[in-house]
N, CA, C and O of each residue as an XYZ file, in Angstrom:
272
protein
N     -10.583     -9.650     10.056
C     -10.875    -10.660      9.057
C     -11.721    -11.750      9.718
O     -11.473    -12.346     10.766
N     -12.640    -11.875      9.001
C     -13.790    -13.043      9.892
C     -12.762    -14.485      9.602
O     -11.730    -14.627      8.946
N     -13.549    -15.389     10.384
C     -13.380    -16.795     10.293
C     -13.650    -17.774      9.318
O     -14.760    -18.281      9.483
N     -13.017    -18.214      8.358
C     -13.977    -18.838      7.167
C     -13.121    -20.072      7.276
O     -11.923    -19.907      7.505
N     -13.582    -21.245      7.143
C     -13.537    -22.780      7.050
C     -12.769    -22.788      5.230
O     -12.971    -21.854      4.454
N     -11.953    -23.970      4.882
C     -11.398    -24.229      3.828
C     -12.227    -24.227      2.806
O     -12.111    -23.588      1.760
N     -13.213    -25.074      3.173
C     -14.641    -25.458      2.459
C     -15.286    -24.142      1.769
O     -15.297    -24.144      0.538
N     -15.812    -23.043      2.427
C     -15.988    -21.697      2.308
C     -15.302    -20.890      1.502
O     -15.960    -20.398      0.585
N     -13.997    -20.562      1.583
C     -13.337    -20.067      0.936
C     -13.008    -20.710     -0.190
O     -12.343    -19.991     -0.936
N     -13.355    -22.513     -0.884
C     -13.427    -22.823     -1.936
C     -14.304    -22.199     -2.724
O     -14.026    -21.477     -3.682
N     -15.848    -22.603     -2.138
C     -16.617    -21.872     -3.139
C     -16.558    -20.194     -3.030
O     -17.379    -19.507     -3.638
N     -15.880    -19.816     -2.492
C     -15.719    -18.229     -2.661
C     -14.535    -18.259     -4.090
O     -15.066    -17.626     -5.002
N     -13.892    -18.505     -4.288
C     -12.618    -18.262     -5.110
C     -13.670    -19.376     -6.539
O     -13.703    -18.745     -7.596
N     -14.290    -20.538     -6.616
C     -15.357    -20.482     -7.425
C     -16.249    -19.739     -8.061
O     -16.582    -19.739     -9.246
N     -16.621    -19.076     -7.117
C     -17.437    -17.885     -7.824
C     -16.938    -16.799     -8.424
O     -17.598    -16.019     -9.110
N     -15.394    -16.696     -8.108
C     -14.567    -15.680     -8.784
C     -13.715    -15.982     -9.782
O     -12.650    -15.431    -10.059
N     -14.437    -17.211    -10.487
C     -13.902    -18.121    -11.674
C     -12.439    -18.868    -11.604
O     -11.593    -18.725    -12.486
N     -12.274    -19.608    -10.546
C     -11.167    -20.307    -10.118
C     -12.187    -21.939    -10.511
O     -13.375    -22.260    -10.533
N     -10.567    -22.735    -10.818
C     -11.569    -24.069    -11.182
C     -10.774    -25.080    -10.595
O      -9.548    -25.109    -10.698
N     -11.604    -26.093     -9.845
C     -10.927    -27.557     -9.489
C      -9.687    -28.080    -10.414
O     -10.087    -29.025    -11.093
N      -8.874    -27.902    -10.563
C      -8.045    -28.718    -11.030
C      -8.029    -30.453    -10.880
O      -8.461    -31.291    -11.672
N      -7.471    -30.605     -9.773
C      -7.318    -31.505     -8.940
C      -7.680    -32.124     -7.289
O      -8.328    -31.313     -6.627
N      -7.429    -33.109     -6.747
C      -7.702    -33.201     -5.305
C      -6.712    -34.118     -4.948
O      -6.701    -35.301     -5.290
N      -5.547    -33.324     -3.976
C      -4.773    -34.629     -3.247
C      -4.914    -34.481     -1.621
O      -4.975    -33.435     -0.976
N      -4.938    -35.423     -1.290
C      -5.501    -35.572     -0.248
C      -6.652    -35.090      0.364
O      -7.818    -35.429      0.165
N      -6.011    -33.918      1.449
C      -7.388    -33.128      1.450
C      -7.147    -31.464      1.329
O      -7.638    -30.625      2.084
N      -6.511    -31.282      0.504
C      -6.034    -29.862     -0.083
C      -6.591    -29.998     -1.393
O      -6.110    -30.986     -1.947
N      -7.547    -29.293     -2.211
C      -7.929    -29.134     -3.229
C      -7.010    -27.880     -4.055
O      -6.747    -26.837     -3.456
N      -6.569    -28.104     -5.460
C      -5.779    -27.356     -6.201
C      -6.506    -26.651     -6.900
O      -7.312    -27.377     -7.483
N      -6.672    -25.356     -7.204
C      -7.221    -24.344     -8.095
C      -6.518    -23.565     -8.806
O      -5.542    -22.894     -8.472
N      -7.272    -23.705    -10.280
C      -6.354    -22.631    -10.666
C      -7.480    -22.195    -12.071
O      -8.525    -22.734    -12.437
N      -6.841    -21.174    -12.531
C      -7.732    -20.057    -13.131
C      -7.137    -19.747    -14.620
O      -6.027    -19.214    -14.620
N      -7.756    -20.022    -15.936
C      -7.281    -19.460    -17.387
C      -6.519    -18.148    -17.467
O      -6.817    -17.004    -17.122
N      -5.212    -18.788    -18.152
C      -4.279    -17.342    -18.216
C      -3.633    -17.230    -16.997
O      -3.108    -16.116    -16.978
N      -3.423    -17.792    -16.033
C      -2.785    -17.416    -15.281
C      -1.835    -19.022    -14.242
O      -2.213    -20.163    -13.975
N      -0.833    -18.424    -14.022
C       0.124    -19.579    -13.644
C       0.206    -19.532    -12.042
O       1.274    -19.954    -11.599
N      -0.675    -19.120    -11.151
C      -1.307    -19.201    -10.084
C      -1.926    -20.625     -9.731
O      -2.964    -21.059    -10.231
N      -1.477    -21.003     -9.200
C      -2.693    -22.444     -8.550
C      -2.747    -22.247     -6.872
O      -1.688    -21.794     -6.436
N      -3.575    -22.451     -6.055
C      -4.228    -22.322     -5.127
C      -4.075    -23.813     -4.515
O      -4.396    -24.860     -5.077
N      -3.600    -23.683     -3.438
C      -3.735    -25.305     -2.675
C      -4.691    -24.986     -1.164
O      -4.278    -24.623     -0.063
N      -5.973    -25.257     -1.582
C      -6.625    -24.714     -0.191
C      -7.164    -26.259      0.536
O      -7.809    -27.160      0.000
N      -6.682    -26.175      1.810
C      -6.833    -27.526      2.648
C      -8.766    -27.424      3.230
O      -9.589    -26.619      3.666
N      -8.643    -28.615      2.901
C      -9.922    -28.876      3.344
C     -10.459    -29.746      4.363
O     -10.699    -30.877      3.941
N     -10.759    -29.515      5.776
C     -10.649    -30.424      6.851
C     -11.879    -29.938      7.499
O     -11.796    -29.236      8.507
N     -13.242    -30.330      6.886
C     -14.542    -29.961      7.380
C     -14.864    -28.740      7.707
O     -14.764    -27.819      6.896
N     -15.377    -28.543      9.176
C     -15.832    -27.267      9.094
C     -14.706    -26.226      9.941
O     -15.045    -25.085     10.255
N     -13.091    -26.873     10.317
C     -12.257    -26.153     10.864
C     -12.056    -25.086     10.027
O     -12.055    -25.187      8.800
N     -11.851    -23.859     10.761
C     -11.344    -22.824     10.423
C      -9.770    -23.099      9.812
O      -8.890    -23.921     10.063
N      -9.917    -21.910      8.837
C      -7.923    -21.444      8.377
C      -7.680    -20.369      9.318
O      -8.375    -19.467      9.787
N      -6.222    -20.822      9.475
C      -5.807    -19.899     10.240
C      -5.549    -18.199      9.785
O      -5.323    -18.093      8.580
N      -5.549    -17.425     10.231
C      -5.278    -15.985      9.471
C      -4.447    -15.993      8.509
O      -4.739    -15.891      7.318
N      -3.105    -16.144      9.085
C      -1.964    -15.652      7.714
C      -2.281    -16.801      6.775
O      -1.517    -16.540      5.846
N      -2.933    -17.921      6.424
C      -2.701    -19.330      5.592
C      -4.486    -18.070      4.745
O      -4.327    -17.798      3.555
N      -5.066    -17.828      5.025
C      -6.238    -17.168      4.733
C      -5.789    -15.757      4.054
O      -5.968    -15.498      2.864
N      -5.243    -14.982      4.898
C      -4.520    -13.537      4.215
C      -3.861    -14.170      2.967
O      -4.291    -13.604      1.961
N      -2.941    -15.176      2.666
C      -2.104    -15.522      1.669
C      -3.039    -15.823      0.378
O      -2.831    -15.229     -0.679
N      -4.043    -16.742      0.510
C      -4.456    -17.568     -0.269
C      -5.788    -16.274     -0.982
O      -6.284    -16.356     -2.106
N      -6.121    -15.091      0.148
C      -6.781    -14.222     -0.898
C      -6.118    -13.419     -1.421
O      -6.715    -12.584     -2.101
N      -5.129    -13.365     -1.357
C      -3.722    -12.559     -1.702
C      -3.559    -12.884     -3.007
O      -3.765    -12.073     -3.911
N      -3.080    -14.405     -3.248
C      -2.880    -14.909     -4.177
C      -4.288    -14.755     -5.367
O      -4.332    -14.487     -6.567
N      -5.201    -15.035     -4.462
C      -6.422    -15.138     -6.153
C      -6.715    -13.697     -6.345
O      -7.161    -13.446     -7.464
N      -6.617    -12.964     -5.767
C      -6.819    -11.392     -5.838
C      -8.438    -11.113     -5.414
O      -9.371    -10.619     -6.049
N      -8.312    -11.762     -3.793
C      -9.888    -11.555     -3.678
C      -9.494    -10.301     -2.222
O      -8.432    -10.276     -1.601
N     -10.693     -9.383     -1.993
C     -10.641     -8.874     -0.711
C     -11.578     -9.463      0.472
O     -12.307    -10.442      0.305
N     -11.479     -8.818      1.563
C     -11.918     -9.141      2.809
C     -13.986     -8.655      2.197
O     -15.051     -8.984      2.719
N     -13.718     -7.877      1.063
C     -15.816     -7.620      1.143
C     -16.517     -9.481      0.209
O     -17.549    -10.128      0.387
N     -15.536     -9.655     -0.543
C     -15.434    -11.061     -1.273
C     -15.774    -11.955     -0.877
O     -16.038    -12.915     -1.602
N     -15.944    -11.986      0.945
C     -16.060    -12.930      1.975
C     -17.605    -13.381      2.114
O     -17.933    -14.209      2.964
């Protein structure tokens, strides 16, 4: 699984019709019509997510590793 920054993987799950909800702090909330899923993806410049916090969160929106 490559390396992708919080930032990155926002607009990835964007393009797969996920929408800003909200912003607290620096975790942005997403979530998507029809579905009771929301997404809390942290956003701290250009640091990387760690694997399993990354495995989870494409888990959850139903994206794969080609999605990247």
């Amino acid at each position: 699984m490559k390396s992708v920054s919080g930032r990155e993987l926002a607009r990835v799950v964007e393009r797969n019709g996920w929408s800003l909800l909200r912003v607290s702090g620096s975790h942005h909330i997403y979530g998507k019509a029809g579905s009771i899923v929301r997404l809390s993806i942290p956003i701290h410049g250009s640091k990387p997510l760690k694997a399993g916090l990354l495995r989870h969160l494409m888990k959850m929106a139903g994206l794969s590793d080609a999605d990247l």
